[in-house]
N, C-alpha and C positions, 0 to 999 in steps of 0.2 A: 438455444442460447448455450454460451461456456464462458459464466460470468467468472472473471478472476479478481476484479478490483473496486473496489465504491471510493469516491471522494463526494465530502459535504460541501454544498452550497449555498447558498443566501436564501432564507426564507424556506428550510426547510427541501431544498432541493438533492437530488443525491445522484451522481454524476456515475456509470456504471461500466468497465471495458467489457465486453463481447469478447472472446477470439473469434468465435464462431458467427458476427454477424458478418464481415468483422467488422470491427469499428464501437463508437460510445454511445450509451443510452443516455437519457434524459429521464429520471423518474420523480414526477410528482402527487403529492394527493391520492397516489394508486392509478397513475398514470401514467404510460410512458410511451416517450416520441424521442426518434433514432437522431442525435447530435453530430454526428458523422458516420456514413457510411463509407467505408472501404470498400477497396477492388481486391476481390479474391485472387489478382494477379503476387504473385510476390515481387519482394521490393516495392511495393507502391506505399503510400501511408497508411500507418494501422491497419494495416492486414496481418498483423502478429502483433496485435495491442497487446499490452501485458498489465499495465500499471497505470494507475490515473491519483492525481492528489489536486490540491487546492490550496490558496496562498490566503496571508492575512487580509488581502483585499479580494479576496472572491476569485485571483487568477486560478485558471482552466491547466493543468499541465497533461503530458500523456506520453508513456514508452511506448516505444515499437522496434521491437528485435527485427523485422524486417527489411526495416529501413535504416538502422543501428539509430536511431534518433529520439531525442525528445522534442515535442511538439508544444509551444504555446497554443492554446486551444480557442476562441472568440465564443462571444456568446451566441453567435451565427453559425457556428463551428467550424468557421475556416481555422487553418492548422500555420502555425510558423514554426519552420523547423532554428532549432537554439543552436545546434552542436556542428552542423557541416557532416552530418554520420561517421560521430568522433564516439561515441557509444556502443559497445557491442549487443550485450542484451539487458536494456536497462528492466530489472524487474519491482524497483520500488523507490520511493521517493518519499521527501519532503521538501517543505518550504522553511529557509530559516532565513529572514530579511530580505536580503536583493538577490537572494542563490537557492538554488535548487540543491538539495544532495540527491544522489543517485547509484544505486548500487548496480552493477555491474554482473553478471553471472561470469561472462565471457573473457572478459579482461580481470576478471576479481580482483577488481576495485570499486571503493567508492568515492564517484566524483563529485567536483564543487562547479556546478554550471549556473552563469548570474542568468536570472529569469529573463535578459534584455535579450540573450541570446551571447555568443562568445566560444572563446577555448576551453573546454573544462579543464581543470586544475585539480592533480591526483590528491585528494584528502587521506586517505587508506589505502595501501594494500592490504587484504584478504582473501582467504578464501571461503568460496560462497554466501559471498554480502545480500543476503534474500531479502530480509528485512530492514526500513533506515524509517527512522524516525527522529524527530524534533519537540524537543520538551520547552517546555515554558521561559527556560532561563539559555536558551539556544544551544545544547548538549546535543550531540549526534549519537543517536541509538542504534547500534549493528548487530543485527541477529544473522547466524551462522549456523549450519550443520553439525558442527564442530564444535570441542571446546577448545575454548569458553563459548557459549554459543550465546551470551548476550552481554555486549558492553558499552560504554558510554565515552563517549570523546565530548571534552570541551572546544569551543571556536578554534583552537589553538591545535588541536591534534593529541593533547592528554589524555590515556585512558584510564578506567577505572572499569574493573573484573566485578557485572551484577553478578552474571549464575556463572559460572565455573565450572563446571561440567555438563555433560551434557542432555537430560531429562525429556528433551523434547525430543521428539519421534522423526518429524517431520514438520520443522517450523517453519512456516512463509513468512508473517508478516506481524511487526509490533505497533503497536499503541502505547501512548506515557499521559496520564495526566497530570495536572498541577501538582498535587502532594510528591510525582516520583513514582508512584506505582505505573508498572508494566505489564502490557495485555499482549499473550502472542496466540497466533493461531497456528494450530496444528493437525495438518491434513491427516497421518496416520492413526494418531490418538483419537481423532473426530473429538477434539476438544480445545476450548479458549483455559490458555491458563495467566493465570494473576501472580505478578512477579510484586508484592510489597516492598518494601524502602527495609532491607536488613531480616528480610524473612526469607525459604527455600518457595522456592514455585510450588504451588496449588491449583488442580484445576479447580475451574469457575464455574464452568459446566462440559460436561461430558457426555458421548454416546447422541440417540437419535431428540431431536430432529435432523441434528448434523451428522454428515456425513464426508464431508470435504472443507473445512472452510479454511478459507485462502485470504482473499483481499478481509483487511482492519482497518476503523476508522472510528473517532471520536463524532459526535454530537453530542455537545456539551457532555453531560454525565453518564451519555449512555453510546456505548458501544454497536454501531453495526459490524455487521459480517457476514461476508459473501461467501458461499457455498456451490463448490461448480458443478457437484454430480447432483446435490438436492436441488440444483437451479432455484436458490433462494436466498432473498435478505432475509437477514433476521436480526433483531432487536436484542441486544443481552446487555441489563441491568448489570450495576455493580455489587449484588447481592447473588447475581445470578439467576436469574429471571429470563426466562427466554419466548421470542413470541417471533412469529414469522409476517416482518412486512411487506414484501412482494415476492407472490403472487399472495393477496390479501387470505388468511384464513377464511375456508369452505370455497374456496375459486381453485 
């Protein structure tokens, strides 16, 4: 495995990209069964998954720089591609109403794709849009290499500068919960750091068991994150608390 991405699902479900199967896992209860496999051909579907998210109703989404596309996912796992391979390399995503955002590595933008399928609609220009995330009150969150490496747009395309320079190392991917606070992952620091509402970034937790972690995701109050070189989920409280959910501790 070369997990990059977790999205949550209904009932405890947590939805996982592969590059390396290729294609999405399925893991439940400490069980896990393959939701799609790809063909190690290129260009064919998710054979270059990168990013997987999930809507307010339980919808399946999923990038594939291979195929430059985003994929409606079933719960069968057949795939509906959205975009006509109008995406170059989509590496992260949310859901905010009827629209997908989509960050872009390749095109450095981020785009507005409606989840029916459609034209995408340039929301940003940036460079290195790694991270996109959707807060409670529909804000779009874009983490970047760069400073300002984390900022917030309204519906409307308004920004507001969180951190301002640039502290992370190697940021992939953020998290927001309700109150406003921001969770990014940082592959070279091998740390999750906690962005508070008017405070500097702190990490949350640091060093081993992590060693890569990449794909971010909310469950309820508790943060997953995916780790490609420890090939592991792991579970981090917002106290910072960390425990490894698959491969189950002593397996």
């Amino acid at each position: 495995m070369y997990p990059l991405d977790v999205a949550v699902g209904a009932e405890s479900v947590r939805y996982v990209a592969d590059r390396k199967l290729p294609g999405l896992w399925r893991l439940k209860d400490g069980k896990t069964e393959v939701l799609f496999q790809g063909s190690r051909k290129f260009r064919t579907p998710l054979n270059a998954v990168r990013c997987v998210c999930t809507g307010p109703e339980g919808q399946l989404f999923a990038g594939d720089s291979a195929t430059r596309e985003v994929y409606a996912v079933s719960d069968s796992g057949e795939l509906t591609p959205l975009t006509s391979g109008r995406i170059g390399i989509p590496i992260s995503m949310a859901v905010a109403g009827d629209h997908l955002y989509v960050g872009d590595l390749e095109l450095q933008r981020v785009w507005k794709v409606p989840v029916a399928g459609g034209d995408p609609e340039e929301f940003i220009v940036t460079a290195g849009p790694r991270g996109v995330a959707v807060d409670s009150e529909q804000n779009v969150w874009v983490l970047t290499p760069h400073a300002p490496q984390l900022r917030k747009f309204s519906p409307d395309g308004d920004s507001e500068v969180i951190v301002a320079d640039a502290p992370f190392q190697f940021p992939h991917q953020v998290a927001v919960t309700a109150d406003g606070t921001a969770y990014v992952s940082d592959g070279y620091a091998k740390a999750i750091w906690k962005v508070a509402p008017g405070q500097a970034p702190a990490k949350l937790v640091d060093g081993e068991p992590l060693d890569n972690p990449v794909g971010i995701a909310l469950d309820g109050e508790t943060l997953l994150v995916i780790d490609s070189r420890a090939n592991a989920l792991f579970q981090v409280t917002v106290d910072g608390k960390i425990s490894r959910e698959y491969p189950a501790e002593g397996n």
